[in-house]
mmCIF file of the N, C-alpha and C atoms, coordinates in Angstrom:
data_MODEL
# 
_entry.id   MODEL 
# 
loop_
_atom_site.group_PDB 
_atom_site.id 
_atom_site.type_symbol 
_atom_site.label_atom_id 
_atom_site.label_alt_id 
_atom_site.label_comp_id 
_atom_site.label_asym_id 
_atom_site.label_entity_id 
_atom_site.label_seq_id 
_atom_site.pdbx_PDB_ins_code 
_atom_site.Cartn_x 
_atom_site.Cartn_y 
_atom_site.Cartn_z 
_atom_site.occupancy 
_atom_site.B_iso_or_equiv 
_atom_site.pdbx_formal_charge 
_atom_site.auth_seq_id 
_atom_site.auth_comp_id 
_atom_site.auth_asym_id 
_atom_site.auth_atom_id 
_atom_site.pdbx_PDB_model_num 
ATOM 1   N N  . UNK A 1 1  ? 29.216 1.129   -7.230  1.00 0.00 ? 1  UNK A N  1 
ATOM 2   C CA . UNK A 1 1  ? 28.841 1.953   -6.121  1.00 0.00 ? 1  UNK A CA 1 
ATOM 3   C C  . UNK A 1 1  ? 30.101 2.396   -5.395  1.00 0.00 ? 1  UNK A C  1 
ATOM 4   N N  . UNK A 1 2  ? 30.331 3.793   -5.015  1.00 0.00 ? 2  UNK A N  1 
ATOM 5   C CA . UNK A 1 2  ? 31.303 3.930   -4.233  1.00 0.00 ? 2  UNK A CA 1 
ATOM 6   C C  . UNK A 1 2  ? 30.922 4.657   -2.995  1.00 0.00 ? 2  UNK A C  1 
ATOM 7   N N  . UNK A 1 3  ? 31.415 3.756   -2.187  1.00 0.00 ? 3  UNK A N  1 
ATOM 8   C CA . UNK A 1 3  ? 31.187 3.863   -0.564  1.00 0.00 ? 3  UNK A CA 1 
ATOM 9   C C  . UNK A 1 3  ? 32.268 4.610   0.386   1.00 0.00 ? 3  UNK A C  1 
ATOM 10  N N  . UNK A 1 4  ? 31.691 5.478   1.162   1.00 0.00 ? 4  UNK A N  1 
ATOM 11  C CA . UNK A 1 4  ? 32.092 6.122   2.002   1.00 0.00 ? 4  UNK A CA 1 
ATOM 12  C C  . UNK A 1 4  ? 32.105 5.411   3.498   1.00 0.00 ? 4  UNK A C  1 
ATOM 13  N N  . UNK A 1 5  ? 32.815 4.781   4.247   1.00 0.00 ? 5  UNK A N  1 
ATOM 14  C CA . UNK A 1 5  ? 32.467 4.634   5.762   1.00 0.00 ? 5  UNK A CA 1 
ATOM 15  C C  . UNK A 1 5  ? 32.650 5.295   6.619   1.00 0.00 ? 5  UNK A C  1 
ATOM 16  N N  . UNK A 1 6  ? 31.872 6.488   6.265   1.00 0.00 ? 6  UNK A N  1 
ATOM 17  C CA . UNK A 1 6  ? 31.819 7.969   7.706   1.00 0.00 ? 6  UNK A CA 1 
ATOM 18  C C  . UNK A 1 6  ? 30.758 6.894   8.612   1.00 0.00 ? 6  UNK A C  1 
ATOM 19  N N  . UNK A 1 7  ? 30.921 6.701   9.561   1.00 0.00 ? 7  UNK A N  1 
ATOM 20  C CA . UNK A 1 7  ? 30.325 6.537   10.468  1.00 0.00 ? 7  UNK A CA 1 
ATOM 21  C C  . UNK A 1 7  ? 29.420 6.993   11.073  1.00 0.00 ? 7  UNK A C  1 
ATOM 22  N N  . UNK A 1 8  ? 28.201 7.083   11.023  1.00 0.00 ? 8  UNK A N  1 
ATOM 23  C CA . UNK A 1 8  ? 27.160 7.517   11.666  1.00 0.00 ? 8  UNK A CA 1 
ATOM 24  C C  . UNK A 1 8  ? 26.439 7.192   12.404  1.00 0.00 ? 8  UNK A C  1 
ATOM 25  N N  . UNK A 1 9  ? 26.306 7.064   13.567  1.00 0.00 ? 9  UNK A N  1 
ATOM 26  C CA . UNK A 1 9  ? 25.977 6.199   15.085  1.00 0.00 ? 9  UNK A CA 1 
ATOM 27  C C  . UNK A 1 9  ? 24.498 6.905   15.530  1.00 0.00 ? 9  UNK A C  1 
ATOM 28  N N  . UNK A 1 10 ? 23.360 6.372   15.314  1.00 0.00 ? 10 UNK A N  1 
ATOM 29  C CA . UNK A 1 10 ? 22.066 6.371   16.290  1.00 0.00 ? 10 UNK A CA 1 
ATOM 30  C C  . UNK A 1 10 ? 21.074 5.795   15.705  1.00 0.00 ? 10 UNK A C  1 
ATOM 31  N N  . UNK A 1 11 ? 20.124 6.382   16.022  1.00 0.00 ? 11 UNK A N  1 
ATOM 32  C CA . UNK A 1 11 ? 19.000 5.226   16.826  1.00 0.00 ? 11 UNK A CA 1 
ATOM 33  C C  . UNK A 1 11 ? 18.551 4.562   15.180  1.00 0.00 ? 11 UNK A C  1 
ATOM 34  N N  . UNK A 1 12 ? 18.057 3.164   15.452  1.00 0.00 ? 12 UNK A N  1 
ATOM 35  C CA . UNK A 1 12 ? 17.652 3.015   14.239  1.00 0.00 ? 12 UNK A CA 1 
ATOM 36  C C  . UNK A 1 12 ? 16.236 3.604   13.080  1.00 0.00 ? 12 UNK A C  1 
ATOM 37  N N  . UNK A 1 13 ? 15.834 4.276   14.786  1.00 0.00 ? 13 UNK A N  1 
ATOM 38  C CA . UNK A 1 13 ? 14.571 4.410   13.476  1.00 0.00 ? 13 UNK A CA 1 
ATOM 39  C C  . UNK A 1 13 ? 14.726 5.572   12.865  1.00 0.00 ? 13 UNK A C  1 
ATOM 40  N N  . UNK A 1 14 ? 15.574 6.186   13.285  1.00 0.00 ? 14 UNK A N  1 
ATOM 41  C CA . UNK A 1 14 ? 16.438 7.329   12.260  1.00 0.00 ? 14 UNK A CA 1 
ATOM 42  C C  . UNK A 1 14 ? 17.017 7.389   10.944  1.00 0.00 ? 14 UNK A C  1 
ATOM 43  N N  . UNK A 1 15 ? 17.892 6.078   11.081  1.00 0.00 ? 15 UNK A N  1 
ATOM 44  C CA . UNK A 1 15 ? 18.912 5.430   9.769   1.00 0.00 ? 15 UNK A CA 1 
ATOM 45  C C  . UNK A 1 15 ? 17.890 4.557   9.110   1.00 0.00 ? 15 UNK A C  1 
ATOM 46  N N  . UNK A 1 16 ? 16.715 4.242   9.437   1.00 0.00 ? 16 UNK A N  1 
ATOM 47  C CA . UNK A 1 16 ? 15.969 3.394   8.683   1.00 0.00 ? 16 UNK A CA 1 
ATOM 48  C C  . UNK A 1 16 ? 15.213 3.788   7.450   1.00 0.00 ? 16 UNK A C  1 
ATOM 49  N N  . UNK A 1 17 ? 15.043 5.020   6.591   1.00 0.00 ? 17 UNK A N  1 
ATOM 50  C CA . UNK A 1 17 ? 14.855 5.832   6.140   1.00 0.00 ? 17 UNK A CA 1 
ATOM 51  C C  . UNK A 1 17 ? 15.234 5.108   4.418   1.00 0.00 ? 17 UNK A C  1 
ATOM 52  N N  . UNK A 1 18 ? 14.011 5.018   3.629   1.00 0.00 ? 18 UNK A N  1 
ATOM 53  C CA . UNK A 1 18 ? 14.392 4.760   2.000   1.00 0.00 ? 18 UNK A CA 1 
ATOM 54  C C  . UNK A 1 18 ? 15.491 5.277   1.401   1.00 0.00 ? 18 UNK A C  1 
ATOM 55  N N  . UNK A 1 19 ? 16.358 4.494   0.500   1.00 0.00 ? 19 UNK A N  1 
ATOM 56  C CA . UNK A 1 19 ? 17.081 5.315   -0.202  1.00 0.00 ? 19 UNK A CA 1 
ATOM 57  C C  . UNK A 1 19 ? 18.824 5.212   1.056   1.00 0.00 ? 19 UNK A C  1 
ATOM 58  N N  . UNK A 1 20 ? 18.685 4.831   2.333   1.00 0.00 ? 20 UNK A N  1 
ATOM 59  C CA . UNK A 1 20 ? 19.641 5.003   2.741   1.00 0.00 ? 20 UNK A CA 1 
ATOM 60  C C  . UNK A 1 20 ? 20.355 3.806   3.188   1.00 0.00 ? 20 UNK A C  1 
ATOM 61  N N  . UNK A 1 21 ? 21.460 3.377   2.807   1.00 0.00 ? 21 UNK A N  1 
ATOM 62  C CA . UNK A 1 21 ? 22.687 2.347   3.116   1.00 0.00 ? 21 UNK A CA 1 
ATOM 63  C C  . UNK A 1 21 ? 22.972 1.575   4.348   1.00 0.00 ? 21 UNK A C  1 
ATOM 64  N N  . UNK A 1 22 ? 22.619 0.744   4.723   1.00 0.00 ? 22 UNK A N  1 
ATOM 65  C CA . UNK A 1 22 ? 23.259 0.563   6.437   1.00 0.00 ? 22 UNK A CA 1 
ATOM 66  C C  . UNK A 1 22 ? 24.004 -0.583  6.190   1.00 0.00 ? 22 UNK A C  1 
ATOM 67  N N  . UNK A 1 23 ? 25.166 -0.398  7.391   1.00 0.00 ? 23 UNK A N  1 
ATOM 68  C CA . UNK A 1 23 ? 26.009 -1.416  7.474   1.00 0.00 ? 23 UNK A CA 1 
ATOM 69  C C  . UNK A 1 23 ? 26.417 -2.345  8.831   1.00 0.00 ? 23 UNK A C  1 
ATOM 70  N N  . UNK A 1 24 ? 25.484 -3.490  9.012   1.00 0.00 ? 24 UNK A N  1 
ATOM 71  C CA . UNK A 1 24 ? 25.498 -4.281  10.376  1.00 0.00 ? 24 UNK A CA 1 
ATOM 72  C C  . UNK A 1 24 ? 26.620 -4.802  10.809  1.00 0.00 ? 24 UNK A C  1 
ATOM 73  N N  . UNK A 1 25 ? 26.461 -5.408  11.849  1.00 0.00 ? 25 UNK A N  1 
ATOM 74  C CA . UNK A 1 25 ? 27.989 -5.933  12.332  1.00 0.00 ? 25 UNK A CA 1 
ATOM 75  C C  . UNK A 1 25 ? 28.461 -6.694  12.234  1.00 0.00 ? 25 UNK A C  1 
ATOM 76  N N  . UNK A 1 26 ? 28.513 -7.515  10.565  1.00 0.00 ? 26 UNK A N  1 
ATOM 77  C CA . UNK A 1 26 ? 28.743 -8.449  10.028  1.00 0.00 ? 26 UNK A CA 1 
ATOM 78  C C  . UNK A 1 26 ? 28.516 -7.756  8.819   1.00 0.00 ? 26 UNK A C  1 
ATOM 79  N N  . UNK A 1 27 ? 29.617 -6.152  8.680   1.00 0.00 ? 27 UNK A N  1 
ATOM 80  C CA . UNK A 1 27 ? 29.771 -5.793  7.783   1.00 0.00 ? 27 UNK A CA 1 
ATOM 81  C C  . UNK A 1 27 ? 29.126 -5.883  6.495   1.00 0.00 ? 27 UNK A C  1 
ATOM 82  N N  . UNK A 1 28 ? 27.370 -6.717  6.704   1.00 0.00 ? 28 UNK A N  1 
ATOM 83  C CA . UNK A 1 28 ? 26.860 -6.547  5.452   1.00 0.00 ? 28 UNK A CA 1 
ATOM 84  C C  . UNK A 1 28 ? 26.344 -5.354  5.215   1.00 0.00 ? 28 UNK A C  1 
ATOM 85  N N  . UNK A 1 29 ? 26.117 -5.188  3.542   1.00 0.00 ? 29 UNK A N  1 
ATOM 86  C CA . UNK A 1 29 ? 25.067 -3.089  3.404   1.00 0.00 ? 29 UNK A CA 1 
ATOM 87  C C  . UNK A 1 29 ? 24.045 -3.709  3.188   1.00 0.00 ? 29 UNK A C  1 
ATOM 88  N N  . UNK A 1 30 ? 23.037 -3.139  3.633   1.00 0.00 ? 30 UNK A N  1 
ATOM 89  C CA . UNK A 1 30 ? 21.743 -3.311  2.828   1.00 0.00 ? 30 UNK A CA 1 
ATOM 90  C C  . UNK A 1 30 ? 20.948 -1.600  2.629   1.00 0.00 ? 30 UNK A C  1 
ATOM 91  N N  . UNK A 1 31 ? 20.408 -1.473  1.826   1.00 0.00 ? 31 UNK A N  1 
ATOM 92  C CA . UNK A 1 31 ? 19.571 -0.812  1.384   1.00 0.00 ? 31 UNK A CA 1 
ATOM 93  C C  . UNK A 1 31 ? 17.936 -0.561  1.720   1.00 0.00 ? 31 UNK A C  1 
ATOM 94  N N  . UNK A 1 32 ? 18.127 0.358   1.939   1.00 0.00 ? 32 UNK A N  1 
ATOM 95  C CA . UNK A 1 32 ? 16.107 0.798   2.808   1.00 0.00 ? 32 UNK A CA 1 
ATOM 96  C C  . UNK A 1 32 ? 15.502 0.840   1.586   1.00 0.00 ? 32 UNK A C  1 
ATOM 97  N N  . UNK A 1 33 ? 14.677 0.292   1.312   1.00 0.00 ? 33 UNK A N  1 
ATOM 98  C CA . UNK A 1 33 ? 13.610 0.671   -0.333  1.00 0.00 ? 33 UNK A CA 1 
ATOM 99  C C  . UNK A 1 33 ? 12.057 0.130   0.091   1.00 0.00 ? 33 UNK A C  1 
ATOM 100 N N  . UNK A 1 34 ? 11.535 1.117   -1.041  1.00 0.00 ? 34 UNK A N  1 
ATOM 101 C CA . UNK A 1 34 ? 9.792  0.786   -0.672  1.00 0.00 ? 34 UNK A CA 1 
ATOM 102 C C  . UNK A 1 34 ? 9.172  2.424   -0.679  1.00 0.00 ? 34 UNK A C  1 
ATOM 103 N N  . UNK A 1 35 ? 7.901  2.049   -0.677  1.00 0.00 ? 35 UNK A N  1 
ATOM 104 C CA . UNK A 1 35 ? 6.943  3.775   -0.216  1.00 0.00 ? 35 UNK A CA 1 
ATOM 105 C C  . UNK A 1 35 ? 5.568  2.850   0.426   1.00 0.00 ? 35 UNK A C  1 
ATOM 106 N N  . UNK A 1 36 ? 4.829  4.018   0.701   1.00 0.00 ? 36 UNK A N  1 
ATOM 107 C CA . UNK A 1 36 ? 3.266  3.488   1.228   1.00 0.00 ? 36 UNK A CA 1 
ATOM 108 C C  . UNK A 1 36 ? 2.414  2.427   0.837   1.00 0.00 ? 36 UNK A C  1 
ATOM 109 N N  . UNK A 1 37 ? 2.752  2.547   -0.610  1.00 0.00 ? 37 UNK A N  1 
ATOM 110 C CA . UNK A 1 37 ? 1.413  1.120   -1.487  1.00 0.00 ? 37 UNK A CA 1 
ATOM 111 C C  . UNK A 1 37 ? 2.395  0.193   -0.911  1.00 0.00 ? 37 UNK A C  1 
ATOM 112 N N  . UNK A 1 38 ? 3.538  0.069   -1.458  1.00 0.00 ? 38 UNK A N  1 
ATOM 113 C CA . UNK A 1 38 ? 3.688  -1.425  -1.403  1.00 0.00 ? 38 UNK A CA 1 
ATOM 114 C C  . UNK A 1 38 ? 4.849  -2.282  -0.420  1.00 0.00 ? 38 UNK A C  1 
ATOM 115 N N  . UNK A 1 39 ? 4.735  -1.450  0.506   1.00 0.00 ? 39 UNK A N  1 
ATOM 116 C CA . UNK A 1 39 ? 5.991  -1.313  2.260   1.00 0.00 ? 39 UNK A CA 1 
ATOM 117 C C  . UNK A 1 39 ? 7.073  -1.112  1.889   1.00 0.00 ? 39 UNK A C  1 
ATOM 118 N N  . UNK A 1 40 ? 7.561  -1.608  3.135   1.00 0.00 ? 40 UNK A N  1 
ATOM 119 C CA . UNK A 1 40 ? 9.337  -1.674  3.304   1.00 0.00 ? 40 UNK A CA 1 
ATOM 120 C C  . UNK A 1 40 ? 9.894  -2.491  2.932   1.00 0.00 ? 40 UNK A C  1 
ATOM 121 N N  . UNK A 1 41 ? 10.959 -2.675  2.408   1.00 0.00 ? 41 UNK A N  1 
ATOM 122 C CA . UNK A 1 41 ? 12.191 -3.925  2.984   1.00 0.00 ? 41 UNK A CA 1 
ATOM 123 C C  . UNK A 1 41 ? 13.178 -3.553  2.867   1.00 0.00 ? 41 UNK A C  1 
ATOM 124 N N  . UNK A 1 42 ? 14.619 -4.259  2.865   1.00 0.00 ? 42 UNK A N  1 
ATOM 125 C CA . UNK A 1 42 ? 15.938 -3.633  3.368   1.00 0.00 ? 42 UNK A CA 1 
ATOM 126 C C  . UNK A 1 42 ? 16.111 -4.844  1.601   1.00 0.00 ? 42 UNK A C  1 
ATOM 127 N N  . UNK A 1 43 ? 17.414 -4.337  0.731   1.00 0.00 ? 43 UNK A N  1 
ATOM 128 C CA . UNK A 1 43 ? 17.916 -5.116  -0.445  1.00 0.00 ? 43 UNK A CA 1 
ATOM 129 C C  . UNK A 1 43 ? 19.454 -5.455  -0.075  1.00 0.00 ? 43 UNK A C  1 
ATOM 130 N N  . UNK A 1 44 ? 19.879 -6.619  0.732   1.00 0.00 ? 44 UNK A N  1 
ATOM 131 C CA . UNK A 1 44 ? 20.994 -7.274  1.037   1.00 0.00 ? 44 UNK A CA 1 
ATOM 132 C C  . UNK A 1 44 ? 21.880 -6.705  -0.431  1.00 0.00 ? 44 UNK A C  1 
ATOM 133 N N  . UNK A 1 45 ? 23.074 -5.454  -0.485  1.00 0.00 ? 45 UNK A N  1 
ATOM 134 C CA . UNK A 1 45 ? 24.033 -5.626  -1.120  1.00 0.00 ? 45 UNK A CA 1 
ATOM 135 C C  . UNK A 1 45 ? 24.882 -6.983  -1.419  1.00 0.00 ? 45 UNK A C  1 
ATOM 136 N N  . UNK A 1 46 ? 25.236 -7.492  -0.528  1.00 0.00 ? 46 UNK A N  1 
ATOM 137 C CA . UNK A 1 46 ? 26.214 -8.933  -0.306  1.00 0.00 ? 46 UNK A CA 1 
ATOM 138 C C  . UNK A 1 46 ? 25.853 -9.810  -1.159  1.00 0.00 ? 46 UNK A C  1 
ATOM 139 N N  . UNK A 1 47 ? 24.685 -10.052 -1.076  1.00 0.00 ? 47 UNK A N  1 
ATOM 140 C CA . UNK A 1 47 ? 24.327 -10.913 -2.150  1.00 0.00 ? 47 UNK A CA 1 
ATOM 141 C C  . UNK A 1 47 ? 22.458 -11.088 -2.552  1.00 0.00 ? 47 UNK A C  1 
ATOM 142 N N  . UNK A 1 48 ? 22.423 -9.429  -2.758  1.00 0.00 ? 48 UNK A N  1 
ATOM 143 C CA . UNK A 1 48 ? 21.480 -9.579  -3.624  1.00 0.00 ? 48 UNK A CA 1 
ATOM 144 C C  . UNK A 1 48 ? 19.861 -10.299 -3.213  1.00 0.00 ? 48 UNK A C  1 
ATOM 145 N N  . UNK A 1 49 ? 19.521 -10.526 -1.765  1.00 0.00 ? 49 UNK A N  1 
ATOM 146 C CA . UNK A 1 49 ? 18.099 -10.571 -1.178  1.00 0.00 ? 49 UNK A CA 1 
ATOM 147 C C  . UNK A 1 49 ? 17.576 -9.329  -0.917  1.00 0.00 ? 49 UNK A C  1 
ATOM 148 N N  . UNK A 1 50 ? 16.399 -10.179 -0.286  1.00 0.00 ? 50 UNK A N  1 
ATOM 149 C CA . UNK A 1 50 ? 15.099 -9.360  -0.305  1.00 0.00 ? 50 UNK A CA 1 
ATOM 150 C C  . UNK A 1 50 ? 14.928 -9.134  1.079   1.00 0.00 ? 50 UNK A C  1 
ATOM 151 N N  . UNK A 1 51 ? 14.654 -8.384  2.249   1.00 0.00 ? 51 UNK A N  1 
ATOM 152 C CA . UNK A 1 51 ? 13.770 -9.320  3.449   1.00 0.00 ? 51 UNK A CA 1 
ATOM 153 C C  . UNK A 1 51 ? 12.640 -9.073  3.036   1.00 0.00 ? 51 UNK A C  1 
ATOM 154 N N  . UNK A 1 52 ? 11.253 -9.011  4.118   1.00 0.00 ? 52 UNK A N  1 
ATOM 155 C CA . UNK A 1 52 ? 10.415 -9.091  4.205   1.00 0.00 ? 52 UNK A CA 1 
ATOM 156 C C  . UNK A 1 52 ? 9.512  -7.791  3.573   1.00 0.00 ? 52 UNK A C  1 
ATOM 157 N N  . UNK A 1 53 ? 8.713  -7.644  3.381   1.00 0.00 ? 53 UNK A N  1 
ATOM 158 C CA . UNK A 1 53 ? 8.032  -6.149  3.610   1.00 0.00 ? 53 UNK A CA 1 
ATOM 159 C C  . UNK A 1 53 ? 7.673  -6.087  5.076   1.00 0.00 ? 53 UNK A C  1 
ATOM 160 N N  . UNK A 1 54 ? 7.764  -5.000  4.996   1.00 0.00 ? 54 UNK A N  1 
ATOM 161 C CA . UNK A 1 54 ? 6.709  -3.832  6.028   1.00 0.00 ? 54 UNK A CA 1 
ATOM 162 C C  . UNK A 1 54 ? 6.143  -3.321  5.932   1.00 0.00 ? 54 UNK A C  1 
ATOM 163 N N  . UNK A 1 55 ? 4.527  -2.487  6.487   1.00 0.00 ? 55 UNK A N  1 
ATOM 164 C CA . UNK A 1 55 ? 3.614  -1.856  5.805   1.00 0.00 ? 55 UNK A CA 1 
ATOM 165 C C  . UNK A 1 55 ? 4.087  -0.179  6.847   1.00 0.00 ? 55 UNK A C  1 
ATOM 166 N N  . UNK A 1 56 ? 5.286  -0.090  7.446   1.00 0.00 ? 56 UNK A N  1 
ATOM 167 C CA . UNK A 1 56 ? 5.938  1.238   8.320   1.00 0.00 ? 56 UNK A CA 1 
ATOM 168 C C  . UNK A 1 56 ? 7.591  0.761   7.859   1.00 0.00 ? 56 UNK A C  1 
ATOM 169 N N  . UNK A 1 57 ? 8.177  2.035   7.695   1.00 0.00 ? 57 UNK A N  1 
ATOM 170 C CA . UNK A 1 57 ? 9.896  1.946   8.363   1.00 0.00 ? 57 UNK A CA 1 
ATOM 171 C C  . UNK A 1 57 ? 10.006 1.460   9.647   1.00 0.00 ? 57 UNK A C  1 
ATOM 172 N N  . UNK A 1 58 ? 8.784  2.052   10.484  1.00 0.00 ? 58 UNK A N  1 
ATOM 173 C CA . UNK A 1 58 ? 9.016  1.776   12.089  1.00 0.00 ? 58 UNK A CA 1 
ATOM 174 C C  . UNK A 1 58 ? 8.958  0.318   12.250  1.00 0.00 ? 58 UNK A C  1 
ATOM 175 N N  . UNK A 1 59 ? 8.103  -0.273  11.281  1.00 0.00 ? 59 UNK A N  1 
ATOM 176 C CA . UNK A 1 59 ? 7.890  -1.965  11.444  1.00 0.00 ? 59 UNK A CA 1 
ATOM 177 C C  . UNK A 1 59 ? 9.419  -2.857  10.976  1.00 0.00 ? 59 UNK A C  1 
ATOM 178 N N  . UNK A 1 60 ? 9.695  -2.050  10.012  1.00 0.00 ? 60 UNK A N  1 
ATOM 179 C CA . UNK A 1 60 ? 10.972 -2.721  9.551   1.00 0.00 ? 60 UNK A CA 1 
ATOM 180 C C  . UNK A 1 60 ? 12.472 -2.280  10.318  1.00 0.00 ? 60 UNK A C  1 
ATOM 181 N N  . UNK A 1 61 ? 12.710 -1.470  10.658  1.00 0.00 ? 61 UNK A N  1 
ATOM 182 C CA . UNK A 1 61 ? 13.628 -1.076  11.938  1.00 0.00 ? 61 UNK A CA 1 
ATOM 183 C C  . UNK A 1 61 ? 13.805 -1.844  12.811  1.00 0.00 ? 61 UNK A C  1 
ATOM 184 N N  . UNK A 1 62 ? 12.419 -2.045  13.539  1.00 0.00 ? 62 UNK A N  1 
ATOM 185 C CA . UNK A 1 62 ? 11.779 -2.920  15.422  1.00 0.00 ? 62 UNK A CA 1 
ATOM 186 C C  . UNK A 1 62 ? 12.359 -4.044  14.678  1.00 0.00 ? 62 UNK A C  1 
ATOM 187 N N  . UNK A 1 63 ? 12.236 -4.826  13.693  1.00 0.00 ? 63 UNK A N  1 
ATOM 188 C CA . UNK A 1 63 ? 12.573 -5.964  13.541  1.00 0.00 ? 63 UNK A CA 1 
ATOM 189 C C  . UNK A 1 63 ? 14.142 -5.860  13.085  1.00 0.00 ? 63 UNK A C  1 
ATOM 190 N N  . UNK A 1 64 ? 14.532 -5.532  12.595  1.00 0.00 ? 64 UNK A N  1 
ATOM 191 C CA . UNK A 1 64 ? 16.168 -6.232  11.802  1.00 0.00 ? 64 UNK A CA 1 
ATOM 192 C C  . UNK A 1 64 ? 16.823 -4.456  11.954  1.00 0.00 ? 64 UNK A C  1 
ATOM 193 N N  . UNK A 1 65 ? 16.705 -3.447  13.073  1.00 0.00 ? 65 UNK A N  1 
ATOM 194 C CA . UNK A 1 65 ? 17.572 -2.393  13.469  1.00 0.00 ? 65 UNK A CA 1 
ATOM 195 C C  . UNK A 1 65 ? 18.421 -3.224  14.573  1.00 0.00 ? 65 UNK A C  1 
ATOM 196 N N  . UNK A 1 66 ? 19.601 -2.584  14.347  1.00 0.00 ? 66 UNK A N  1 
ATOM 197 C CA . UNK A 1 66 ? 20.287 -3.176  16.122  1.00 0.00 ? 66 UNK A CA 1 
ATOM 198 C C  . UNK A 1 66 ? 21.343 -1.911  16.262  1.00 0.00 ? 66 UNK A C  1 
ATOM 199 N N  . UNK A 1 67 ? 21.461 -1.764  17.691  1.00 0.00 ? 67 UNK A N  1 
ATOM 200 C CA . UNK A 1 67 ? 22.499 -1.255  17.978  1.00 0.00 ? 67 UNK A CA 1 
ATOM 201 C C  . UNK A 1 67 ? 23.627 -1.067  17.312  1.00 0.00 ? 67 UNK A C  1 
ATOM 202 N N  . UNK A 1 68 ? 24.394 -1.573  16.701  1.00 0.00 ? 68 UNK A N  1 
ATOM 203 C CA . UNK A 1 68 ? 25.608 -1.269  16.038  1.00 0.00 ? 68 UNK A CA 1 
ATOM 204 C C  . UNK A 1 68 ? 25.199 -1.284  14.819  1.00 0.00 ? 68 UNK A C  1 
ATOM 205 N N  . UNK A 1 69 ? 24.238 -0.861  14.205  1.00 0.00 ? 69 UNK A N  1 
ATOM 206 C CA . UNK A 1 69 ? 24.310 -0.343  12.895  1.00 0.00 ? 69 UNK A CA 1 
ATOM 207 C C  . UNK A 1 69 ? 25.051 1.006   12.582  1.00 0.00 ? 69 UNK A C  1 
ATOM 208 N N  . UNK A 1 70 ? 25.469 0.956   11.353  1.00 0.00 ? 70 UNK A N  1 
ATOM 209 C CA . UNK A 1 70 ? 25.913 2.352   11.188  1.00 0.00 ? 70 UNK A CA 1 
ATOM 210 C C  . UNK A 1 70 ? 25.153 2.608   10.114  1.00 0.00 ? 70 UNK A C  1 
ATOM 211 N N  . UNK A 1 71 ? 24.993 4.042   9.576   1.00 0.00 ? 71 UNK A N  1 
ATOM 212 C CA . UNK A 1 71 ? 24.569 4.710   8.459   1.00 0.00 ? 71 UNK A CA 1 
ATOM 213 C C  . UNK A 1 71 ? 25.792 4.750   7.763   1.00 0.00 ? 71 UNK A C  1 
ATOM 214 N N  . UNK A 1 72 ? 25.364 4.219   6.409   1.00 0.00 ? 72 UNK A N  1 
ATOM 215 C CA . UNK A 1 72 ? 26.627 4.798   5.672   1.00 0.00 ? 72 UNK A CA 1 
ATOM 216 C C  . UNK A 1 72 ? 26.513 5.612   4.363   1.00 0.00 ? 72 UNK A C  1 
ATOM 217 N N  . UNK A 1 73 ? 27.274 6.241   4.605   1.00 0.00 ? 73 UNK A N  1 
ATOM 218 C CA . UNK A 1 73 ? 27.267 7.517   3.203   1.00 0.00 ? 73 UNK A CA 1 
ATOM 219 C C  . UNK A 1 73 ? 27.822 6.968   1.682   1.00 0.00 ? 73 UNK A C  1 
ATOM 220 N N  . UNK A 1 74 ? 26.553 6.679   1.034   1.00 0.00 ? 74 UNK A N  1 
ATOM 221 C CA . UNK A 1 74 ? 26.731 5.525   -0.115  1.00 0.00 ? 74 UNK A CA 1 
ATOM 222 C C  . UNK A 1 74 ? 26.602 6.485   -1.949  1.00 0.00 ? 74 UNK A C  1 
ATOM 223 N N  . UNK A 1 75 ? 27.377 6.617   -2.277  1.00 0.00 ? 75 UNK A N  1 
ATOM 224 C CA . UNK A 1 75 ? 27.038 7.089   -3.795  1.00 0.00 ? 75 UNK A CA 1 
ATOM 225 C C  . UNK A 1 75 ? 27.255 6.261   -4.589  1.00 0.00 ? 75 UNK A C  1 
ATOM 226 N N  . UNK A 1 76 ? 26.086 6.239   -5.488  1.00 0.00 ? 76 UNK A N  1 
ATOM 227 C CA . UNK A 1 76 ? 25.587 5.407   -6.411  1.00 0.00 ? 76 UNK A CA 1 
ATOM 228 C C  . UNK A 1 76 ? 26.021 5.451   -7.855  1.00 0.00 ? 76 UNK A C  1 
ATOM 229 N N  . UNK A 1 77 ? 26.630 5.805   -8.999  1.00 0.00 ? 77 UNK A N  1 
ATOM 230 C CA . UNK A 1 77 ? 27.540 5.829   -9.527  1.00 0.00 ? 77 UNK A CA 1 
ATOM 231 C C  . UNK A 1 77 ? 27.083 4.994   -10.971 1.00 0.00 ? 77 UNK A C  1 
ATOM 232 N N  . UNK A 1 78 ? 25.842 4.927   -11.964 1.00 0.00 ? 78 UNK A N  1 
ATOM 233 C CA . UNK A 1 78 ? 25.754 4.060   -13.357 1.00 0.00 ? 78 UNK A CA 1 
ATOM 234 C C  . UNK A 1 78 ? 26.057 4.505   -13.947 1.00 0.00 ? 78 UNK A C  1 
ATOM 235 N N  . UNK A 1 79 ? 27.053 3.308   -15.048 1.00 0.00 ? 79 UNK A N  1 
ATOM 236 C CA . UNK A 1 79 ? 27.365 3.964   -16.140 1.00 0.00 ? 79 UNK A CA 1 
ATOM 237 C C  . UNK A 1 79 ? 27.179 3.216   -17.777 1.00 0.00 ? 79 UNK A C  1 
# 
């Protein structure tokens, strides 16, 4: 994976969005993944967990969004 750290600063339920990278303040990434059938959860880059589901983004945000998250601009790269 090669990572970009443009910085992107707001609200979480913005950056909370499938498919997109965030990076907390303990520099871990995790990953937004999921659709409607079967919820949310965030996929810990660092080492490879799970959290919880959610049956909303908005549910999974309210819980584990914080203030100093950033969005990060992540390209994905298999070969």
């Amino acid at each position: 994976m090669k990572i970009n750290f443009e910085k992107r600063k707001g609200k979480a339920k913005d950056m909370y969005k499938v498919g997109n990278v965030i990076k907390d303040i303990t520099d871990t990434l995790y990953l937004v993944v999921g659709n409607n059938d079967h919820g949310y959860a965030l996929v810990n880059l660092t080492d490879n967990n799970v959290t919880e589901k959610f049956s909303t983004l908005e549910g999974l945000a309210n819980v584990y969004g914080d203030k100093d998250d950033v969005l990060v601009k992540a390209e994905i790269n298999v070969f």
